[in-house]
C-alpha positions as a Markdown table, in Angstrom:
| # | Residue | x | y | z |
|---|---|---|---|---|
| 1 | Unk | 7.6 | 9.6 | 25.7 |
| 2 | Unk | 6.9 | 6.0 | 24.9 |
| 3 | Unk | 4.7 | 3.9 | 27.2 |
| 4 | Unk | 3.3 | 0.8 | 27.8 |
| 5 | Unk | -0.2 | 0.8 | 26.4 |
| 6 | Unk | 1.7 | 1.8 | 22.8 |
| 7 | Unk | 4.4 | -0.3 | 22.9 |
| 8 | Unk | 4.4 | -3.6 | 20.3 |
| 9 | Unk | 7.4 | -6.3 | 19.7 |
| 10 | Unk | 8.1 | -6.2 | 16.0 |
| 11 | Unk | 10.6 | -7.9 | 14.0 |
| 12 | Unk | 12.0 | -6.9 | 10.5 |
| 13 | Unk | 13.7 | -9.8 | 9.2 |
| 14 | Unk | 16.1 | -8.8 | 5.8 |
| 15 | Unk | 18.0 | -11.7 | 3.6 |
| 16 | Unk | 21.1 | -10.8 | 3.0 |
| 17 | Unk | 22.3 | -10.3 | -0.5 |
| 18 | Unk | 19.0 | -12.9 | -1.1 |
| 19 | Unk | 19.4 | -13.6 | -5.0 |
| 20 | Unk | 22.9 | -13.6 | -5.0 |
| 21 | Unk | 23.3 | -15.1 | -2.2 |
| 22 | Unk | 21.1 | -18.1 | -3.4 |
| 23 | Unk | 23.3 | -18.2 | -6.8 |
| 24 | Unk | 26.2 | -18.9 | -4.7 |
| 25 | Unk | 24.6 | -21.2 | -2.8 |
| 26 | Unk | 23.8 | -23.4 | -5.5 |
| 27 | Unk | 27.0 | -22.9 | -7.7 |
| 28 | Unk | 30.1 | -23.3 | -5.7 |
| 29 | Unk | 32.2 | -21.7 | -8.0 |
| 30 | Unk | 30.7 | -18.7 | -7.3 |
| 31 | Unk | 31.5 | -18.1 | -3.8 |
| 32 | Unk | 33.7 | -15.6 | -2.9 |
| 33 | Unk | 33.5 | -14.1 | -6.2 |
| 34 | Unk | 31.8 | -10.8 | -7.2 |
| 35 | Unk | 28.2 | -11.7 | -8.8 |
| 36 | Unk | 25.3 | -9.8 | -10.1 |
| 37 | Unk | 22.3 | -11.2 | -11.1 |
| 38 | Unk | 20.9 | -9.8 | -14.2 |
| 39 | Unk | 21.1 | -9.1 | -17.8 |
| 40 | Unk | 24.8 | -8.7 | -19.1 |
| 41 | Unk | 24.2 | -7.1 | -22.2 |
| 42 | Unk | 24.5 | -3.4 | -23.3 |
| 43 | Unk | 20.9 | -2.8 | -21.8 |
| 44 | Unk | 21.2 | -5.3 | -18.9 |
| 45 | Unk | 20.7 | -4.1 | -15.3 |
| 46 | Unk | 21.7 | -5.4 | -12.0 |
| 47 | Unk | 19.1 | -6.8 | -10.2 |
| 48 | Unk | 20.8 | -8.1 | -7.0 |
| 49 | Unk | 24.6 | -8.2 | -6.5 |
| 50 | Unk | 26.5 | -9.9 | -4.1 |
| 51 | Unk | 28.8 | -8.5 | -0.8 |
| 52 | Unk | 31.9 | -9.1 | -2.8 |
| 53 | Unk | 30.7 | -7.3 | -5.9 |
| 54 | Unk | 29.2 | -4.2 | -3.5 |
| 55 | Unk | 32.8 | -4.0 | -2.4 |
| 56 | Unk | 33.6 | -2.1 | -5.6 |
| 57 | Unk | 30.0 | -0.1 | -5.3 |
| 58 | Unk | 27.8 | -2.5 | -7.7 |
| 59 | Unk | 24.2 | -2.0 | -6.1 |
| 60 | Unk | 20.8 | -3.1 | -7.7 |
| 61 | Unk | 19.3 | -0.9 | -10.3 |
| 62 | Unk | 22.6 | -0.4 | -11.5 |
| 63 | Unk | 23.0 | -0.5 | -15.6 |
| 64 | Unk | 25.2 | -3.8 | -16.5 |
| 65 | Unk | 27.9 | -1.1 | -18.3 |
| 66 | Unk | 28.8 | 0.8 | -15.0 |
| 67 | Unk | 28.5 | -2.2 | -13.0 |
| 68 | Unk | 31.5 | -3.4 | -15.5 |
| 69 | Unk | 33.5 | -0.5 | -15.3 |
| 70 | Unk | 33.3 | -0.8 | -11.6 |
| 71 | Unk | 34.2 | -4.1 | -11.5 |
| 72 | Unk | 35.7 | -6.1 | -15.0 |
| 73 | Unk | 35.8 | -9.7 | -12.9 |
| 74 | Unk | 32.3 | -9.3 | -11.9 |
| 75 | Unk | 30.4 | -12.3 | -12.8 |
| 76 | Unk | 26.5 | -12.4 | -14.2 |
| 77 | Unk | 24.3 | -14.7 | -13.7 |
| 78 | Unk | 20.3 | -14.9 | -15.2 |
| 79 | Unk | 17.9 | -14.4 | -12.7 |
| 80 | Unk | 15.9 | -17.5 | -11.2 |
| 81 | Unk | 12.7 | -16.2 | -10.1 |
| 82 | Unk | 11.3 | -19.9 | -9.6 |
| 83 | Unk | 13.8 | -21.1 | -6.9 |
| 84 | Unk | 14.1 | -17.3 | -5.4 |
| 85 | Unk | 10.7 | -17.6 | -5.2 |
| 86 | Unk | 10.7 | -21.5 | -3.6 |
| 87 | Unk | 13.1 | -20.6 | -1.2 |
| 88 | Unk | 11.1 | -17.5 | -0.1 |
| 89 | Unk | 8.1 | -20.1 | 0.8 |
| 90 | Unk | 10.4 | -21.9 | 3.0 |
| 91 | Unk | 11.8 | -18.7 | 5.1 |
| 92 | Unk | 7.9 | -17.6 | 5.4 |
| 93 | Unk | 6.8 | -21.1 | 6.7 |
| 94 | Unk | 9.4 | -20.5 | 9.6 |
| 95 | Unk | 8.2 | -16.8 | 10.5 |
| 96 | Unk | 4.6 | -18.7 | 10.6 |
| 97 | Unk | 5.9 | -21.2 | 12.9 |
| 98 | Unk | 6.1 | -17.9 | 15.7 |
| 99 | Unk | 3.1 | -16.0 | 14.4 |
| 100 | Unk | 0.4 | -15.0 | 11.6 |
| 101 | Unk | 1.0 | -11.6 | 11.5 |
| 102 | Unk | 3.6 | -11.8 | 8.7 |
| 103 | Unk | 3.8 | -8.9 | 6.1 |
| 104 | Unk | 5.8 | -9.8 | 3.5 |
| 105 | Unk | 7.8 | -6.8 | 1.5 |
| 106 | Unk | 8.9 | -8.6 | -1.0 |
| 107 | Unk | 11.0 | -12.2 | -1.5 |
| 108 | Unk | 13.3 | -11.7 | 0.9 |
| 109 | Unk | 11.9 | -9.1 | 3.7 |
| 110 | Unk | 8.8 | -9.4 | 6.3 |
| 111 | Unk | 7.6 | -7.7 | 9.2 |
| 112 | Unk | 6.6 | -9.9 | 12.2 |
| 113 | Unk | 4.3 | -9.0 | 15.3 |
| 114 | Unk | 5.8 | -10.9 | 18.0 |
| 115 | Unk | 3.9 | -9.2 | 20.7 |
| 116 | Unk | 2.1 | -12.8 | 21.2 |
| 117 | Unk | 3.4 | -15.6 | 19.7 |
| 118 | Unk | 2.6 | -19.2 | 18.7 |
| 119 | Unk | 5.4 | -20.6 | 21.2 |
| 120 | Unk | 5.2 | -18.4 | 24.1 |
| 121 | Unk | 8.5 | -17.2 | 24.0 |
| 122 | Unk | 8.7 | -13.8 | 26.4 |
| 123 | Unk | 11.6 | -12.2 | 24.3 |
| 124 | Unk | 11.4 | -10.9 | 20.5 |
| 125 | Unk | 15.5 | -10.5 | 20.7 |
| 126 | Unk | 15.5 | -14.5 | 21.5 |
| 127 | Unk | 12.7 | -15.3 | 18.7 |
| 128 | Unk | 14.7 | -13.3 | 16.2 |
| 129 | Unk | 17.7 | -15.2 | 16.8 |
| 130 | Unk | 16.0 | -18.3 | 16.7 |
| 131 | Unk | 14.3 | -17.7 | 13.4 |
| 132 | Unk | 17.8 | -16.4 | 11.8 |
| 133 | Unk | 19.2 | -19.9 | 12.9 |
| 134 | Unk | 16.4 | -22.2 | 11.3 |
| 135 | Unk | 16.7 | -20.2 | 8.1 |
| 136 | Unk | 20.2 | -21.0 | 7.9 |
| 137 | Unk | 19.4 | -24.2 | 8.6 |
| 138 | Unk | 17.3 | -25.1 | 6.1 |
| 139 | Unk | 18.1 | -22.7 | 3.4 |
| 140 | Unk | 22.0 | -22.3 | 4.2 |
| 141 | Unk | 21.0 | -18.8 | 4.1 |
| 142 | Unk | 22.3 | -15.4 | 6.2 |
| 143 | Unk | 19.2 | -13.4 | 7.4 |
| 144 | Unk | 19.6 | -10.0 | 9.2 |
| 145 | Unk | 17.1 | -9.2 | 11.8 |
| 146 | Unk | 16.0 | -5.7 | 13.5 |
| 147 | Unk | 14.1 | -6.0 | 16.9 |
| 148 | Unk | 12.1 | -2.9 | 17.8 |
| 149 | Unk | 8.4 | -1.3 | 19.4 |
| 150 | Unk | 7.5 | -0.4 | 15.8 |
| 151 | Unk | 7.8 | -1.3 | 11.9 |
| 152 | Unk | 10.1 | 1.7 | 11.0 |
| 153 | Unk | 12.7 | 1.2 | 14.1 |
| 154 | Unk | 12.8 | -2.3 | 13.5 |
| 155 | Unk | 13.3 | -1.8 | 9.2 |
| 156 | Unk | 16.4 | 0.5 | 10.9 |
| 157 | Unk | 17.6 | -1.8 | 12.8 |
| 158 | Unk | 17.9 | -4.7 | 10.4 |
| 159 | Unk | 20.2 | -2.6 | 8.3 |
| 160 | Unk | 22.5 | -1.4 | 11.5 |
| 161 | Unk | 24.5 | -4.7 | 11.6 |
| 162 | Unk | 24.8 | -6.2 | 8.1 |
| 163 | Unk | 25.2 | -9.1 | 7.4 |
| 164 | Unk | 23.9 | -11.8 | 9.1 |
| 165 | Unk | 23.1 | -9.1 | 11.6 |
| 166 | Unk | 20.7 | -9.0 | 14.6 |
| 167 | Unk | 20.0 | -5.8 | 16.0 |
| 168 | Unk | 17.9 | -4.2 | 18.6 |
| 169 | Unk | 16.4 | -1.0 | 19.2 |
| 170 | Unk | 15.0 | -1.3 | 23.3 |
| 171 | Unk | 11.9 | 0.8 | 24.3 |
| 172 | Unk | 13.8 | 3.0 | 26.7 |
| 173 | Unk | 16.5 | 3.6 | 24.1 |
| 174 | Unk | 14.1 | 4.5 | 21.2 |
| 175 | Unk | 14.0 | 8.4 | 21.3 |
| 176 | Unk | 17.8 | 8.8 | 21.8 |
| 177 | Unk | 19.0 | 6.6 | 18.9 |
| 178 | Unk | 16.5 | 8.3 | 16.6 |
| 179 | Unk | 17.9 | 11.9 | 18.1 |
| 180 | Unk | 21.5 | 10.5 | 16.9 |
| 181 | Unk | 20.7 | 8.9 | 13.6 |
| 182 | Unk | 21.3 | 10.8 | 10.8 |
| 183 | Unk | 19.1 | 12.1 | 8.2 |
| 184 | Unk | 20.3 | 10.0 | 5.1 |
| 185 | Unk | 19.5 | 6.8 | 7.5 |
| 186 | Unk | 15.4 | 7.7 | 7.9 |
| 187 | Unk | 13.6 | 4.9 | 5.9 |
| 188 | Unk | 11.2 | 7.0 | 4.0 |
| 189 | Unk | 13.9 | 9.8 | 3.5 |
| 190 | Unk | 15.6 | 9.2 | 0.3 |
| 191 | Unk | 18.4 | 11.1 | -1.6 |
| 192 | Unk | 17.0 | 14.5 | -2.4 |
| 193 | Unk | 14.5 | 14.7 | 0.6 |
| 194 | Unk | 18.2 | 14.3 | 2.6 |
| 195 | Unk | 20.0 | 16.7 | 0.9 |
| 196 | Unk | 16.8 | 19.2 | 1.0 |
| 197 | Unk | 17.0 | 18.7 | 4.7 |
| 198 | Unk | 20.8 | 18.9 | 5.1 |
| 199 | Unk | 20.6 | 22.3 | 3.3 |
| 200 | Unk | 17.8 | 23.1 | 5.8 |
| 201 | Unk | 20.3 | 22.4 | 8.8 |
| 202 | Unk | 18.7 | 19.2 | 9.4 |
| 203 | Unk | 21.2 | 16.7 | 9.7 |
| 204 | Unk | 19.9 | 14.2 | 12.5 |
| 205 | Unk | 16.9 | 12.8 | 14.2 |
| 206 | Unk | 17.4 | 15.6 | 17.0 |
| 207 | Unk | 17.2 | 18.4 | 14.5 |
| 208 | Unk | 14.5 | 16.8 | 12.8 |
| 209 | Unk | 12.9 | 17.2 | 15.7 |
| 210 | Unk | 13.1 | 20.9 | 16.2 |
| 211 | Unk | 10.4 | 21.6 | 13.7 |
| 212 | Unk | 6.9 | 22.0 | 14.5 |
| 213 | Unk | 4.1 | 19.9 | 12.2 |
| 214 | Unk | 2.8 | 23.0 | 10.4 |
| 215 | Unk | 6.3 | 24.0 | 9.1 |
| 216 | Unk | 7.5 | 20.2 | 7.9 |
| 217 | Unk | 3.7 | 20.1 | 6.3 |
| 218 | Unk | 4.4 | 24.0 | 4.5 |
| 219 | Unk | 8.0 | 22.8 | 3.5 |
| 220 | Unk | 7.5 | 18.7 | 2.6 |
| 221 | Unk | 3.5 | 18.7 | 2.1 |
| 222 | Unk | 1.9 | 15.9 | 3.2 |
| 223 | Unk | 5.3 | 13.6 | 4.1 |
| 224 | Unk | 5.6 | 16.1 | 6.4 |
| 225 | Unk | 3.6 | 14.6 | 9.2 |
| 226 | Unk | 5.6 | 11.4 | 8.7 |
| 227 | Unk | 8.5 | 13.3 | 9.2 |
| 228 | Unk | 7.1 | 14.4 | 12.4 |
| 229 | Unk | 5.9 | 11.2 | 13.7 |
| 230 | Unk | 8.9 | 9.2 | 13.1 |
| 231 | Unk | 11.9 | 11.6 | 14.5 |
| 232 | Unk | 10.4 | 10.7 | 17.6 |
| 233 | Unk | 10.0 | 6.7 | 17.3 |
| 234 | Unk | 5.7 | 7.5 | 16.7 |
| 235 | Unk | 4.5 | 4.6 | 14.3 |
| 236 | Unk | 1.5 | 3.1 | 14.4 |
| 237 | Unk | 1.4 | 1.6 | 11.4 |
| 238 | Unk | 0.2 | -2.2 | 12.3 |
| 239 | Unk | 2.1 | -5.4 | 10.7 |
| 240 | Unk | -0.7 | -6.1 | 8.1 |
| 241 | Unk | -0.7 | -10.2 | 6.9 |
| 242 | Unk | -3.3 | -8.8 | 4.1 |
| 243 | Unk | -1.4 | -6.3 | 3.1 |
| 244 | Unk | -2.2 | -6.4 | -0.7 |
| 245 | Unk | -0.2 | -4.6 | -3.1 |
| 246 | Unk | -1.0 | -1.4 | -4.5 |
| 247 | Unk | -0.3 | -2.4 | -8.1 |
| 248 | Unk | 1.4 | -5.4 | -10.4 |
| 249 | Unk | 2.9 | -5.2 | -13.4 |
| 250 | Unk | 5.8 | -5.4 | -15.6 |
| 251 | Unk | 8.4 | -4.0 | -17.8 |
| 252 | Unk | 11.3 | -5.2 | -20.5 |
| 253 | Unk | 14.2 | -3.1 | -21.6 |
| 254 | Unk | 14.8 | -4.2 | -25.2 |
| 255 | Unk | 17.9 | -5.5 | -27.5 |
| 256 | Unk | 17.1 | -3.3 | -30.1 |
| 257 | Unk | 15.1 | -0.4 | -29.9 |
| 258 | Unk | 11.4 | -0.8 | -31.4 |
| 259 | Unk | 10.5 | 1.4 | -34.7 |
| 260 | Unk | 6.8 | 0.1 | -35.3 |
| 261 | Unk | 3.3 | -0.1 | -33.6 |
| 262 | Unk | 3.3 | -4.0 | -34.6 |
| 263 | Unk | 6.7 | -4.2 | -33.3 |
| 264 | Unk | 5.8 | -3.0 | -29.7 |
| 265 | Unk | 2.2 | -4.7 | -29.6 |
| 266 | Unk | 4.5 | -7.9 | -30.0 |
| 267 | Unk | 6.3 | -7.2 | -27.5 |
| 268 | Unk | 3.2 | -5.4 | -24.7 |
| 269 | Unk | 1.5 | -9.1 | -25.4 |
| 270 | Unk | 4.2 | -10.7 | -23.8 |
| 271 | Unk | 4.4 | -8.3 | -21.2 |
| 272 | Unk | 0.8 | -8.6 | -20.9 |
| 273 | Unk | 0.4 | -12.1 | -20.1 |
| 274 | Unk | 2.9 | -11.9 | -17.5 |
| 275 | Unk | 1.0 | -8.8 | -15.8 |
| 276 | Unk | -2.3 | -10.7 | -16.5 |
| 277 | Unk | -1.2 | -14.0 | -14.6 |
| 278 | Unk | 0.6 | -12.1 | -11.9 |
| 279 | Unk | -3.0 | -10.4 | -11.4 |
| 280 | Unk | -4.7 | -13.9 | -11.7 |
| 281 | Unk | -2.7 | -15.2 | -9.1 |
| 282 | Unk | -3.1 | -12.3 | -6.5 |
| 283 | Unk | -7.0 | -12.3 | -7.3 |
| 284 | Unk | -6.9 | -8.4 | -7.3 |
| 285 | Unk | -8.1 | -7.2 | -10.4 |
| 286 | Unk | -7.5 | -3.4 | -11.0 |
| 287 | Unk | -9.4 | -1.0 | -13.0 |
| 288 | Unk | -6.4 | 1.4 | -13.9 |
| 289 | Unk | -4.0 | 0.2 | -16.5 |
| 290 | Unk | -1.2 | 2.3 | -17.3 |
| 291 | Unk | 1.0 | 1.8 | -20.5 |
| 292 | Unk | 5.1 | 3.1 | -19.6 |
| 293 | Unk | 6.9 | 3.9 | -22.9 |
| 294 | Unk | 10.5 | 4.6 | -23.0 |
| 295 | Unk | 12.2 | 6.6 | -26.0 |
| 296 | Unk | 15.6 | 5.7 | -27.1 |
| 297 | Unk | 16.6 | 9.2 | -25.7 |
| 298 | Unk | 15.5 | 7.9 | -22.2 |
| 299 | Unk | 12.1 | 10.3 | -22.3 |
| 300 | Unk | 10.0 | 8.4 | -20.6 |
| 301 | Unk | 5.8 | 9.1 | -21.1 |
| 302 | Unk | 2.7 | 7.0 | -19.1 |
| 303 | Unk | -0.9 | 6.6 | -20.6 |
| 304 | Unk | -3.4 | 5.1 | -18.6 |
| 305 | Unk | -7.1 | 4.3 | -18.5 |
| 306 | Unk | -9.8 | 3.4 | -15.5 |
| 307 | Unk | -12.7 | 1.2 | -16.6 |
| 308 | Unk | -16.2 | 1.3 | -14.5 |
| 309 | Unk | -15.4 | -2.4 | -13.7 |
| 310 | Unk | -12.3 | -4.5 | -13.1 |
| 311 | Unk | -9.7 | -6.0 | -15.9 |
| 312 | Unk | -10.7 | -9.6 | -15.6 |
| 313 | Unk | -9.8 | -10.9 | -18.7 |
| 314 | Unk | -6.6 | -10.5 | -21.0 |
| 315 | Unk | -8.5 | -9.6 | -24.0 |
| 316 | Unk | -10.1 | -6.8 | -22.3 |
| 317 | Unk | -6.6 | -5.9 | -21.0 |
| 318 | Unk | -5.1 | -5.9 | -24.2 |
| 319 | Unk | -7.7 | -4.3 | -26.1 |
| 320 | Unk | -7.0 | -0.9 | -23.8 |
| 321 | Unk | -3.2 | -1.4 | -24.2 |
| 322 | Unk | -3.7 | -1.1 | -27.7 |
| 323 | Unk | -5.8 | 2.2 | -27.4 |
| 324 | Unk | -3.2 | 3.3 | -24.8 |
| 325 | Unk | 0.0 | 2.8 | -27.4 |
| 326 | Unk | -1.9 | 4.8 | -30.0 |
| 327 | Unk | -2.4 | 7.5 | -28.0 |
| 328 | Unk | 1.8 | 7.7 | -27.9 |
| 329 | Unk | 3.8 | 9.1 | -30.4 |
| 330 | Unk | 5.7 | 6.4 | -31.9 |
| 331 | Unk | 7.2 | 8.7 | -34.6 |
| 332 | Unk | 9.7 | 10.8 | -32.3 |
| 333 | Unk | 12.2 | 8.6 | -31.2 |
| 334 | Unk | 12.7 | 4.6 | -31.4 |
| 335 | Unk | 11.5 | 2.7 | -28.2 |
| 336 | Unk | 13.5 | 1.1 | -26.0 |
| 337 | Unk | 11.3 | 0.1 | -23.2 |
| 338 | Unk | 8.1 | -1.1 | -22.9 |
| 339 | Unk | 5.8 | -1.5 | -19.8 |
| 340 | Unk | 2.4 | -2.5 | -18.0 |
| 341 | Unk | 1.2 | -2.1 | -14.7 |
| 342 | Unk | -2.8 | -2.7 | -13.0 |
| 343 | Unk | -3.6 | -0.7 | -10.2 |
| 344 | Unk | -6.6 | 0.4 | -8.2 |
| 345 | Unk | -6.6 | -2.6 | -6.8 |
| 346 | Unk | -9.5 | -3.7 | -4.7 |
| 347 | Unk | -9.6 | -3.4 | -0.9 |
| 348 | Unk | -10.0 | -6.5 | 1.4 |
| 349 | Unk | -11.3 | -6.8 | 4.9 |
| 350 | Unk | -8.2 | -6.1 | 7.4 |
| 351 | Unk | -8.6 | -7.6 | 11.0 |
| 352 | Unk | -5.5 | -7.9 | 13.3 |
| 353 | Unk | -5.3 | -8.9 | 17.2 |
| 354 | Unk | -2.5 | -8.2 | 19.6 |
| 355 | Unk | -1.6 | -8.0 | 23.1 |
| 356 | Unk | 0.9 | -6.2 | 24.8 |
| 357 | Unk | 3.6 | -6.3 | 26.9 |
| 358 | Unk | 7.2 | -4.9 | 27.5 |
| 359 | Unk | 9.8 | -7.8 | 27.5 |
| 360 | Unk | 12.3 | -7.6 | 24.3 |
């Protein structure tokens, strides 16, 4: 059972549809109206899509071609990372107006410790709805918000009422909607993991919970124990504003497949730089750098390399990509993809302060 001494206020705060949603915003004509943002070429994948254009099952990650065949009107638009990025600053500057112990996810999701907050407020329910407000105030923007004791119940919760949702998940109600939830819903439990389970009888939260640690850790390994914890509401996991990401990089999908070494140094520089900045920016400079390589048969091979000290400079960067790509071979098959990603980032001092009480 859940008690008092373990009990947080966290919010999980989702934009809807955030890069489409912002295309819309700024271009009338595109309201109502299926859009994707992404490439539209032969190559091009969806990177966001709108409500309208999910009505005919277009989701992100899907290639342009299908999301086509799904849905001939939909319209494609390029990607603005600048003003996604802009309007992403303004949604944080509200969360900040509550609290500091923001984690941002991404562009358009955070975590929020609410146990204490910056205005006193006694409810995390009330907070929630006030934050959804000013953001569509100033950003004429739907936000969905999940209210719950923990990160993964409130992640669950933003997603129960979509869009422009708001959601809670009460203490005392916790256990019971985890018992009923079903598998497929777990954040952390993807596709295969589901189906594993359903084939294993496991088809909600209450079945889940039938299974002893040792035998989820002999069947899953070490997700196991998370399997554990979470079908019955245990997460401990504390809303990190430092939270630093584990790696940065990035990738391009090509035109026209690449035949020669020159041809995809080229094209790594460029990819380079924008890893390199990224890393700049973030002040985390990794000593792992891993070279992705995809064939035009859709084999896909990594090579990477971990230096005795960091990657602090783009020559030095580039100078191990090169080693990297000749380690490949670039005789097999064309390549259509080409990417770059630092890791083993270094660790920074985490401090966080809460206390707690039991009003949501």
């Amino acid at each position: 059972m859940l008690s008092e001494g373990n009990t947080r206020k966290i919010i999980h705060v989702d934009m809807d549809a955030f890069y489409a949603s912002v295309e819309q915003r700024d271009n009338p004509e595109l309201r109502g109206k299926p859009v994707a943002v992404g490439g539209s070429s032969q190559r091009g994948v969806v990177a966001a899509a709108s409500y309208e254009a999910r009505k005919f099952g277009v989701y992100s990650a899907m290639p342009s071609v299908i999301a086509f065949r799904k849905c001939p009107q939909i319209v494609f638009v390029k990607p603005r990372f600048d003003v996604y990025g802009k309007v992403s600053q303004q949604i944080r500057e509200i969360f900040r107006d509550y609290t500091d112990l923001v984690e941002p996810l991404s562009l358009d999701e955070a975590y929020l410790d609410v146990t204490t907050n910056k205005k006193g407020m006694p409810s995390a329910t009330l907070i929630a709805r006030e934050i959804k407000e000013r953001i569509k105030e100033k950003t004429q923007l739907n936000a969905s918000a999940g209210i719950s004791i923990n990160k993964f119940l409130a992640k669950i919760a933003s997603d129960q009422d979509k869009p422009d949702g708001l959601f809670l998940i009460a203490p005392n109600k916790a256990e019971a909607f985890i018992d009923n939830l079903a598998i497929s819903k777990f954040h952390g439990i993807g596709k295969v993991t589901a189906k594993k389970m359903h084939n294993l009888g496991i088809m909600r939260g209450c079945d889940l919970k039938k299974w002893d640690l040792s035998r989820l850790v002999q069947v899953f390994g070490k997700a196991g124990k998370y399997y554990y914890n979470i079908c019955r509401a245990n997460d401990q996991r504390e809303v990190n504003p430092n939270r630093l990401r584990k790696s940065v990089g990035a990738e391009d999908t090509f035109e026209t497949d690449l035949q020669t070494f020159e041809e995809m140094m080229n094209e790594l520089n460029k990819i380079g730089e924008v890893v390199f900045n990224r890393v700049k920016k973030s002040e985390a400079f990794g000593r792992t750098l891993t070279l992705k390589l995809k064939y035009s048969d859709f084999k896909q091979i990594t090579r990477s390399k971990t230096l005795n000290q960091p990657f602090d400079s783009l020559e030095l960067m580039m100078g191990v990509t090169k080693e990297l790509l000749r380690q490949c071979d670039l005789e097999a098959n064309p390549v259509r993809l080409l990417g770059l990603t630092i890791s083993n980032l270094p660790e920074k001092e985490i401090s966080s302060n809460a206390q707690l009480t039991l009003n949501f």
